[in-house]
C-alpha angles and dihedrals in degrees: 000000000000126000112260118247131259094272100035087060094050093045084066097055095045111152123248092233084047085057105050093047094048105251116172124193114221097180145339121195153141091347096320125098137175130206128184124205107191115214107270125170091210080066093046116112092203128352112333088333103125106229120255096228089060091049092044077052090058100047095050091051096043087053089043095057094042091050087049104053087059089070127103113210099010109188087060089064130064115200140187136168117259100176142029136151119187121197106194114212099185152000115275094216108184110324137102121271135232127192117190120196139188133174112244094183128015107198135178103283098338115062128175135227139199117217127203118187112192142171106254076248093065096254101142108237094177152349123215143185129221138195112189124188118206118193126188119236108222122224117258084242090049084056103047098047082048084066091055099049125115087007124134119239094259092042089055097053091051089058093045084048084059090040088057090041090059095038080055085058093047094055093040086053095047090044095058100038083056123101103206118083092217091046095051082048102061094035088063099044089057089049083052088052092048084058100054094051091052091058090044081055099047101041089059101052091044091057096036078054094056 
């Protein structure tokens, strides 16, 4: 099956507040994005003046689309905007709204986007600014092996003691929340081994520790 494109993938991931004021991705790709607002009077601020909080929306989410389309691997990052100024040039009176965003620097973790709001007739309505900061979700196994680092050997087996200690509740609490008798059975029998492991452990470290 072949990969979905730049601005499938972020279809998929279209923002709830996207969503209620009418925002439509056009496209999203290598570091470029394009959102379209269509003219709406539920988004107006007076009269047919499009409110500046629903043009400040779809700049944030044009420049999120286009910062995102520059990750590899992208269900192992989380992402949000921590910074965004908006200088307005002119009144959107009426008419639909395009912004069009592209990265100027990918860092790291902070990359920085450029954001053009024009008429769908080119009239530029505002310009904006964004900082994004993207942050990489470690694997449950990447955060287990982080509590073990710079720890002694002893030290070790006593949190994986603990480790084992908690894993018994788990299985004592799963045990008596389940219906089935077999089930409850074996649940408990793992929590008993749990238990057994956590005194081997201990027992070591305490006499490597004499």
């Amino acid at each position: 099956m072949a990969e979905p494109s730049e601005d499938e993938w972020w279809k998929k991931r279209h923002s709830p507040l996207a969503e209620k004021l009418g925002m439509e991705l056009v496209s999203a790709d290598r570091g470029s994005a394009r959102y379209l607002l269509p003219f709406d009077t539920s988004n107006t601020t007076i009269e047919d003046v499009v409110h500046g909080g629903a043009i400040l929306s779809l700049a944030d989410s044009a420049a999120t689309a286009a910062i995102w389309s520059t990750v590899e691997e992208r269900e192992q990052y989380r992402g949000l905007t921590i910074d965004l100024s908006l200088s307005f040039v002119s009144a959107a009176r009426g008419i639909d709204l395009i912004a069009n965003a592209r990265v100027l620097k990918r860092g790291r973790s902070i990359s920085y986007c450029d954001v053009d709001v024009e008429t769908d007739t080119g009239v530029l309505i505002a310009k904006a600014k964004v900082a994004y900061k993207l942050s990489r979700v470690r694997a449950p196994s990447e955060i287990m092996a982080s509590l073990f680092e710079d720890k002694t050997m002893a030290q070790q087996m006593m949190l994986l003691a603990e480790l084992e200690r908690t894993g018994a509740d788990v299985y004592r609490a799963m045990a008596a929340a389940h219906e089935d008798a077999s089930a409850q059975e074996q649940l408990l029998a793992s929590a008993a081994r749990e238990e057994v492991n956590a005194d081997v452990l201990i027992n070591i470290a305490e006499s490597d520790n004499k």
